[in-house]
C-alpha positions as CSV (number, residue, x, y, z in Angstrom):
1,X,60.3,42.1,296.1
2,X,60.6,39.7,299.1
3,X,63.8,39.2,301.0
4,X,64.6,35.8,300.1
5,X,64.1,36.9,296.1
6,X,66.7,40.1,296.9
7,X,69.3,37.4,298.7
8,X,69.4,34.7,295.8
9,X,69.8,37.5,293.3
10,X,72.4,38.9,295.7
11,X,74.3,35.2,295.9
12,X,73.7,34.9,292.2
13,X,75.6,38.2,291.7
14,X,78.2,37.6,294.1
15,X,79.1,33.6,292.4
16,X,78.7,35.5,288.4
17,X,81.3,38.0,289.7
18,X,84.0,35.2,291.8
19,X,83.4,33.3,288.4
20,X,84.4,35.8,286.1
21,X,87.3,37.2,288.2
22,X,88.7,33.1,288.5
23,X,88.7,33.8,284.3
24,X,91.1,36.7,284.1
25,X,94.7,35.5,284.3
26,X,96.9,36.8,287.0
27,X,100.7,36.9,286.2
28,X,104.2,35.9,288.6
29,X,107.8,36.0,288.2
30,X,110.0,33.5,289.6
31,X,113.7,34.4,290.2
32,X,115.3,37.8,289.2
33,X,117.0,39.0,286.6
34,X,118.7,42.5,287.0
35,X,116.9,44.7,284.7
36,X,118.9,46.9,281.8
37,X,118.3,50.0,283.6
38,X,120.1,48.4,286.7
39,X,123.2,47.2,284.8
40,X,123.9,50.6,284.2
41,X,125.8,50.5,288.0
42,X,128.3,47.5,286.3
43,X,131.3,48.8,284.4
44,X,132.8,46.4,281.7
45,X,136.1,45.8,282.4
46,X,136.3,48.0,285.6
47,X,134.1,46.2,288.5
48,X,134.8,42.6,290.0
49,X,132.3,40.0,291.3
50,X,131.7,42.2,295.0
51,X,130.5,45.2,293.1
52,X,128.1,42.2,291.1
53,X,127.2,41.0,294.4
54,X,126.6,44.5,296.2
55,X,124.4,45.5,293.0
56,X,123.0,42.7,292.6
57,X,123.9,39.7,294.9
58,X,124.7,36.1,294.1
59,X,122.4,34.2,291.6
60,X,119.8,32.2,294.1
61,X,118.2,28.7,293.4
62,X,117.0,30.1,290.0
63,X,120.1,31.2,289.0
64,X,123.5,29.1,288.7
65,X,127.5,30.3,289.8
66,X,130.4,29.0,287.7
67,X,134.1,29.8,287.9
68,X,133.6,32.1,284.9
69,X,130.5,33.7,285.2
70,X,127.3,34.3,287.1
71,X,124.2,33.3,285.7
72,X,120.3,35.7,286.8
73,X,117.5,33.3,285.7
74,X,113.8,35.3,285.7
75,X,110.3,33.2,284.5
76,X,106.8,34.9,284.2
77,X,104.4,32.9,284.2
78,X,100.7,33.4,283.2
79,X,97.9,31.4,285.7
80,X,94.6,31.5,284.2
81,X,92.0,29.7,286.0
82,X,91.8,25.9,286.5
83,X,94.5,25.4,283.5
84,X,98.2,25.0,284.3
85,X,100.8,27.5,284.6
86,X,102.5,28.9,280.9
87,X,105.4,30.2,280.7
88,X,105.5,33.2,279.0
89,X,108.7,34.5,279.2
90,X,112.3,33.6,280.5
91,X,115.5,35.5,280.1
92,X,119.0,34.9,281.4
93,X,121.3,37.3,282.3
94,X,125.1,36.3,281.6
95,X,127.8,38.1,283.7
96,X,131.0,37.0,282.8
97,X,134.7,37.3,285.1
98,X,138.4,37.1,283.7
99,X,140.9,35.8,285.5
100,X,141.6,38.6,287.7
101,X,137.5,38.3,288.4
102,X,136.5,41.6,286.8
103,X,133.3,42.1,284.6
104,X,134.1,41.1,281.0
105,X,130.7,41.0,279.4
106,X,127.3,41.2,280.5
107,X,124.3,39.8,278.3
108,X,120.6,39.1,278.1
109,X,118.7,36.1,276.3
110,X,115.5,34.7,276.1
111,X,114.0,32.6,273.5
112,X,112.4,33.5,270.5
113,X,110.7,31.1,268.1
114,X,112.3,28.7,270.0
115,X,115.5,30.3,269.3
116,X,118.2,31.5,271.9
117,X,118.7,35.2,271.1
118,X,120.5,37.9,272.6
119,X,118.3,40.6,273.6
120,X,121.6,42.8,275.1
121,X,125.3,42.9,275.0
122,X,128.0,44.6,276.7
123,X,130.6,42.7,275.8
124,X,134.4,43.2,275.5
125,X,135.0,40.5,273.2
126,X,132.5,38.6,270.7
127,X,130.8,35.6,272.4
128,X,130.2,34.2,276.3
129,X,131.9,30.9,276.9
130,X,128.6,29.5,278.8
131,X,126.6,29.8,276.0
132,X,125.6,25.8,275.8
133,X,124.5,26.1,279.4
134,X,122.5,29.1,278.4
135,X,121.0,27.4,276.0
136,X,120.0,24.3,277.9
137,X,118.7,27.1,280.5
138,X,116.3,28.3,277.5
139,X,116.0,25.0,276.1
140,X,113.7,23.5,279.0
141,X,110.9,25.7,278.8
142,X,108.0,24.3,280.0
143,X,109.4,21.3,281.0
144,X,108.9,21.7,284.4
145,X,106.3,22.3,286.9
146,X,106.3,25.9,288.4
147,X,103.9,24.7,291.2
148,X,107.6,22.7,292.8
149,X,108.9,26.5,293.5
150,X,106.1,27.5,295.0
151,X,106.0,27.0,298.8
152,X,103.3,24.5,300.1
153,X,102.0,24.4,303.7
């Protein structure tokens, strides 16, 4: 075999394997959401909002504050080839103050059949007061393009 026959069936290899490796989806998370195992350093009823924020800190751009509670906001999104972004999972975590600003429930929801569920509760009484806002967080999935929170140069 010649040279040039070895370097097209090199090149040939080398575009078979960029194209199949464009194929495979690759996966990213946008904003944070403090994971169950984490919580565990929050005590209902015990720690205020500067143990939250020295666990934790302050929701960011993803995430919202209110008077009455503090709002983690995580996205994955799957990226697979030339097709847009899906979303393939959200989840909100709800941290909620009293009036004296200590932890009064904590809880996780995400969306099922385009449902808002609650995945977990530690709660000391039976509902959040934010739950409309949570659901208008669920509510607009993929009603947005990811690609404005990624940075562009």
């Amino acid at each position: 075999m010649d040279r040039a026959g070895h370097g097209r069936r090199l090149a040939l290899a080398l575009v078979a394997a960029a194209a199949i490796g464009a194929c495979s989806p690759t996966f990213r998370t946008h904003g944070y959401a403090p994971s169950d195992s984490e919580l565990t350093q929050i005590e209902v009823g015990r720690d205020d909002r500067a143990a939250v924020e020295a666990a934790f800190g302050r929701p960011g751009a993803a995430g919202l504050l209110t008077d009455g509670a503090w709002y983690y906001v995580q996205s994955r999104y799957r990226h697979a080839g030339a097709r847009a972004p899906e979303e393939i999972d959200r989840q909100v975590l709800a941290i909620s103050f009293d009036r004296r600003g200590r932890v009064a429930n904590i809880e996780r929801f995400g969306l099922q059949d385009g449902r808002v569920v609650a995945l977990s509760r530690r709660v000391t009484d039976s509902n959040i007061r934010g739950v409309g806002l949570i659901r208008q967080l669920l509510g607009n999935l993929g009603r947005f393009d990811p690609g404005q929170f990624l940075n562009r140069s």
